[in-house]
N, C-alpha and C positions, 0 to 999 in steps of 0.2 A: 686400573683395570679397564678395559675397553669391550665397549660392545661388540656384541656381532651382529650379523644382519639378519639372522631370526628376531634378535632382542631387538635392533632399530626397527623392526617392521614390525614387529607387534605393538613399538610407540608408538609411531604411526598413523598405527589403526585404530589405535586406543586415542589419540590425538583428533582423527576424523572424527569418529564418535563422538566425543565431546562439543566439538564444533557444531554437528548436526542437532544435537539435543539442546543446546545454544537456542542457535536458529530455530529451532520449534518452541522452546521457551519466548521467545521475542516477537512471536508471530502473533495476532491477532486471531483465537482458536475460530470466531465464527466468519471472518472475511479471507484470513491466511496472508491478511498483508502486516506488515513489520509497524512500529509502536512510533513512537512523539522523539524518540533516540534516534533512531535509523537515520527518518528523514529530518532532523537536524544535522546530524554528521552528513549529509549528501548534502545539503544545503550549503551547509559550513564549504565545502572542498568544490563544490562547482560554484558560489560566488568570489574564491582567490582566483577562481582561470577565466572565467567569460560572465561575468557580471550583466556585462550588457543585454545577454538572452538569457538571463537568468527569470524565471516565473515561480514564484511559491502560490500557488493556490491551497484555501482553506472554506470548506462548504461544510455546509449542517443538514441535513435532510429535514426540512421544515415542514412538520403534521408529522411527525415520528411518534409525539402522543398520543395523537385522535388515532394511529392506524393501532397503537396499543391497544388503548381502550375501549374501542369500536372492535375490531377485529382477532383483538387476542395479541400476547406477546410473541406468537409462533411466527403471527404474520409482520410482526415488527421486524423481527430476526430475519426473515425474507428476503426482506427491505434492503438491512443494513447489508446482508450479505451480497445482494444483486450492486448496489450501490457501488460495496467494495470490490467487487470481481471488475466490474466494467471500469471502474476509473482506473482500477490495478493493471487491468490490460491496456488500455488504452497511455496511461505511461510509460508502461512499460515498451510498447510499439514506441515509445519516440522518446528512449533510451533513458527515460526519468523514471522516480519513485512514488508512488502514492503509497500511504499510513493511514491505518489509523488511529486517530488523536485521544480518541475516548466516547465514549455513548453513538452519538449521532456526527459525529464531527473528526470529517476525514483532512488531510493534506496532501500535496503530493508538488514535486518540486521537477523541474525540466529545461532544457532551454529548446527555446522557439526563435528559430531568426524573428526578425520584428515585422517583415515582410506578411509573413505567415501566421501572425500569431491571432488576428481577430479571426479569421475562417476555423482555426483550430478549435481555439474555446468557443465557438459557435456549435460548431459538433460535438463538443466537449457536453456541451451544455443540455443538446437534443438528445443525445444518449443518456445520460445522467433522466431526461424525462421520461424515457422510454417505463410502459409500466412494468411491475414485477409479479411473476406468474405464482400464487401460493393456493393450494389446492382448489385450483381451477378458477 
């Protein structure tokens, strides 16, 4: 018996769906960026082609306690979230992955000509200090 193309299309779409619901399982609910699996599979597949500009970075947002318990776990959440948008975009502008790994502890994986790569994590580094704005 053979499908038709109402029936392939509504697998499909049933197909999508699944995929998307995936994807937001996997996701990081308070930063939106992807889990310790993700950026080990990008790792894994971009050090078999270009090892050589290969970078794994791996940071901890250091006083993630004291902003706990000085400020409340709202303004922790803040933190972790500003932390993760900005490294998430900023790999993402230079075609890598940034994760989060667990608690306080982010990764994120890219290649960097080697030319370019101290100025980068330089900036990398000043934006990550930049402070984070929680009710004012």
């Amino acid at each position: 018996m053979e499908a038709g193309p109402l029936a392939l299309a509504a697998l499909a779409a049933d197909d999508l769906r699944v995929r998307r619901r995936l994807d937001t399982a996997r996701r990081d609910p308070l930063t939106g960026l992807p889990g310790r699996d993700a950026l080990m599979a990008r790792t894994d597949r971009l050090a078999r082609t270009r090892r050589e500009q290969l970078h794994v970075l791996v940071a901890d947002a250091d006083g993630l306690k004291r902003v706990n318990d000085t400020l409340g776990h709202a303004a922790g959440d803040t933190l972790i979230a500003a932390i993760g948008h900005r490294l998430g975009a900023w790999a993402t502008a230079r075609s890598g992955l940034a994760a989060r790994l667990g608690g306080d502890e982010f990764g994120a994986v890219l290649l960097l000509p080697p030319a370019e790569t101290t100025q980068e994590l330089a900036g990398l580094h000043e934006l990550l200090e930049q402070p984070a704005d929680h009710d004012g």
